[in-house]
N, C-alpha and C positions, 0 to 999 in steps of 0.2 A: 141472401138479400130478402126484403120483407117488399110487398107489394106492392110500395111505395118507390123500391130500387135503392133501400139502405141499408148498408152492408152490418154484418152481424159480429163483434168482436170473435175472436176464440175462444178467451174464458163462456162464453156462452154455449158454447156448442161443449166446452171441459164440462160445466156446471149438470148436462145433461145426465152426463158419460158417468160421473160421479154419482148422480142420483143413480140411475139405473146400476150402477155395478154395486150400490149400498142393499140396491133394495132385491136384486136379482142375484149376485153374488157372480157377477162377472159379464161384462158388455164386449162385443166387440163393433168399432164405431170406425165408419166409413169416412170422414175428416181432410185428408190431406190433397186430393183432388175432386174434389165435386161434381156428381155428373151431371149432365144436361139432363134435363127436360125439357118436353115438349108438350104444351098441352092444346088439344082443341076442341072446342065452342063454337057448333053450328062452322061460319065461314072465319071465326079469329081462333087465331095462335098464339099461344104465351110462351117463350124463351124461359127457364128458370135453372138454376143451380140448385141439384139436392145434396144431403147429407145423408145418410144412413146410421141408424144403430139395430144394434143385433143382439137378442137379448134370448136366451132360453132356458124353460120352466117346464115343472111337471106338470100345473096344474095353472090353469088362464083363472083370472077374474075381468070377467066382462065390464062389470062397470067400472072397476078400478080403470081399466084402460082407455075407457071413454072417459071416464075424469082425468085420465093422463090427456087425452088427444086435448081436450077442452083448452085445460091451462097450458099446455104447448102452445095450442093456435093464439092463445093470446100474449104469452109470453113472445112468441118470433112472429108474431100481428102478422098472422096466415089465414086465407080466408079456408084452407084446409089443411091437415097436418095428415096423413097417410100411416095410418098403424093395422098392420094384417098379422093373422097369426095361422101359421099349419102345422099340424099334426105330421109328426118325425118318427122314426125310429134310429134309433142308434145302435149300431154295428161294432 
């Protein structure tokens, strides 16, 4: 839902899932039960429903993914969109 409390079709949450597996070469997207959140602000609390995608690369580009958060936040009208990346090793 957007912050408003309007819910978000699934082809939108697909349209995501697409781009990143186009552009990363493979996502894996958290979708089918959404987790709570909780957020708090001084004495208010916000209720929210997340979505996850999971995407891994050799190499980050910083701004590309601040250009991604940008047009996220305004595509799902989010006053923030949450993109973290850590350093892996694979076994």
């Amino acid at each position: 839902m957007d912050n408003d409390g309007q819910p978000f079709a699934q082809e939108d949450f697909e349209r995501v899932k697409e781009e990143l597996a186009s552009r990363f070469e493979g996502v894996t997207a958290y979708l089918q039960a959404p987790a709570d959140g909780l957020w708090r602000k001084d004495a208010e609390s916000n209720a929210d429903k997340i979505v996850i995608f999971e995407v891994m690369t050799e190499e980050i580009d910083l701004r590309e993914w601040r250009d991604r958060r940008t047009a996220l936040e305004r595509r799902f009208r989010q006053e923030k969109v949450i993109i973290r990346y850590m350093p892996i090793t694979l076994i």
